[in-house]
N, C-alpha and C positions, 0 to 999 in steps of 0.2 A: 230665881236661880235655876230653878227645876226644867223652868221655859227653856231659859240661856242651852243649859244640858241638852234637852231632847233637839234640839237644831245645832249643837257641836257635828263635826266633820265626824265619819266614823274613827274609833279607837284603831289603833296602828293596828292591832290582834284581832279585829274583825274585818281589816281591809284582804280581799282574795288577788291573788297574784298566779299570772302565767309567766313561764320562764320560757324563753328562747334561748338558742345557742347562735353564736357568731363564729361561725369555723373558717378554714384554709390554710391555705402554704405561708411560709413565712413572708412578710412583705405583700399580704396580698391586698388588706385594704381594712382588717376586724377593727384594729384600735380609731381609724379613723371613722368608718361604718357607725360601730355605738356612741361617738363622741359628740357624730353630726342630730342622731336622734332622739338622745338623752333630755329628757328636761331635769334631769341635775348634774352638775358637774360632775362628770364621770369617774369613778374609781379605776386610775392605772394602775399597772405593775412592768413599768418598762423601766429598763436600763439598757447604760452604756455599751455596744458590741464593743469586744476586745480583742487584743491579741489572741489572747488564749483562747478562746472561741473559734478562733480563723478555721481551725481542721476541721469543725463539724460543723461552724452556720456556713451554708451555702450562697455565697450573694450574687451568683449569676443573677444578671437580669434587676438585679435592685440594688446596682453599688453603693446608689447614693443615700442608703437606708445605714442608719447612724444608732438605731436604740431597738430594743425588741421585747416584746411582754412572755417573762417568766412566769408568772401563775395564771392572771386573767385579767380582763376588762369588765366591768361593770356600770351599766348605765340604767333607768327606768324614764319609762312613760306612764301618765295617769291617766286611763281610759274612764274611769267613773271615780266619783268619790269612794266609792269598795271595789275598786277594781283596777290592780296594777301589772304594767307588763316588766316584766325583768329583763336585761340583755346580757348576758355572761358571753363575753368574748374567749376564745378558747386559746393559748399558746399555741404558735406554730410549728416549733422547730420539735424535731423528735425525740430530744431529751425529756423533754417537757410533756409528752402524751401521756404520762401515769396520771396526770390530772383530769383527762379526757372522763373517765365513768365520773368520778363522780361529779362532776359538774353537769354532766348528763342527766342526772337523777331528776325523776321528774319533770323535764323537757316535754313542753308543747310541742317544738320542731324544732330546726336550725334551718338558718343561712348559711350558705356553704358559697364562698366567696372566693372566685376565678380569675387568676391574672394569664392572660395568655402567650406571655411570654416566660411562663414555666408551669404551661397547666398541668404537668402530670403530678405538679404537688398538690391539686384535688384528689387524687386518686384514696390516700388516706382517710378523707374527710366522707368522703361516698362510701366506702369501704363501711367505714365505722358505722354510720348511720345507719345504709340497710341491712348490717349486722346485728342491728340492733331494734329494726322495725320502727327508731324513730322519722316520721315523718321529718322529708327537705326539701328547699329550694335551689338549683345554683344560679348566683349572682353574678355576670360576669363584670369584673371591674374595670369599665374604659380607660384607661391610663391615658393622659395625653402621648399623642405621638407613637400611640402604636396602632395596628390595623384591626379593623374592627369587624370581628367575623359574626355570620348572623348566627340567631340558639340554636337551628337545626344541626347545625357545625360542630359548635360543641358538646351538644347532647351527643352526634355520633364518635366524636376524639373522645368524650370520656364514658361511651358505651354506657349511657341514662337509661332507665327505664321508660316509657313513652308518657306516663304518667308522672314522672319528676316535670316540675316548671323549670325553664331557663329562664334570665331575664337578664336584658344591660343593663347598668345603673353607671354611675358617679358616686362612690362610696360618700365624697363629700357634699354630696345636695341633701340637706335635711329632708326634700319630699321623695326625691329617690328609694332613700331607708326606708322612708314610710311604706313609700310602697310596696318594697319587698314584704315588709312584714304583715300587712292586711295580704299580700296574695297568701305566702305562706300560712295564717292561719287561714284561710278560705281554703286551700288542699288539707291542710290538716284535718279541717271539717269533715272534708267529701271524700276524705279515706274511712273516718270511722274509727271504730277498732280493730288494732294491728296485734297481729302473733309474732315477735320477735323472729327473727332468724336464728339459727343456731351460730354461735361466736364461735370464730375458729381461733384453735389453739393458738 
């Protein structure tokens, strides 16, 4: 029995976990992003758009968007038997930012996820981040059917710092995801330790 013990999988409470973020504008790709990379069934929090929504969710550019996540997305990957990555999807719409800190708390990095037919709803998501010194990446999401501008493009539209990665992806290709998240922790790495920025009021 003792053998059995000492070759058990680590106990839940000594397995180490990094937590990512999955940010951007509404509609732009987070619940499908961690859904695709998940190896467990992911924890949503989406419901129905409604009428009474109409005045403040925006759906330029994503009419055919039917549901949207109020608190968060949750997915994990197992990189080692003691070692797991967290994905906390973040709510888009701006009712919803008071849950931004602390879902923050503790973050490796974020994915900061790009639809370019309303990119300037990144601007919140980069905002936050380098306000906060957490290390990001931005993902831009090919969307069928729209034009695909190269990263330089968009680094300069949303005035990146030269050291932010851009990258294309398909939110929906599980090796896509993957790869954002092995780039993004490899810049997390090669930054080091960061001094927060001061938060503006």
């Amino acid at each position: 029995m003792a053998s059995e013990l000492s070759d058990a999988s680590p106990s839940p409470w000594r397995v180490r976990a990094l937590k990512i973020l999955v940010a951007g504008g509404f509609g732009a790709g987070k619940t499908t992003l961690v859904g695709a990379v998940s190896e467990i069934r992911p924890l949503r929090t989406e419901e129905q758009l409604s009428e009474l929504g109409r005045p403040v969710d925006d759906t330029t550019g994503v009419e055919a968007k039917r549901t949207t996540t109020v608190a968060m997305d949750f997915g994990r990957i197992d990189l080692r038997p003691d070692l797991a990555l967290y994905l906390f999807g973040t709510p888009g719409q701006d009712r919803f930012w008071f849950l931004w800190d602390e879902l923050a708390q503790g973050s490796l990095g974020a994915v900061v996820l790009a639809d370019t037919r309303r990119l300037a709803d990144c601007f919140p998501s980069v905002d936050f981040f380098e306000q906060r010194g957490i290390p990001f990446l931005v993902a831009v999401n090919c969307f069928e059917g729209t034009e695909v501008y190269a990263p330089d493009d968009v680094r300069a539209a949303l005035d990146l710092d030269p050291l932010v990665p851009v990258l294309l992806c398909d939110a929906r290709r599980r090796e896509d995801g993957k790869a954002l998240l092995i780039r993004l922790v490899e810049h997390a790495a090669g930054l080091g330790p960061r001094t927060p920025a001061a938060v503006r009021p």
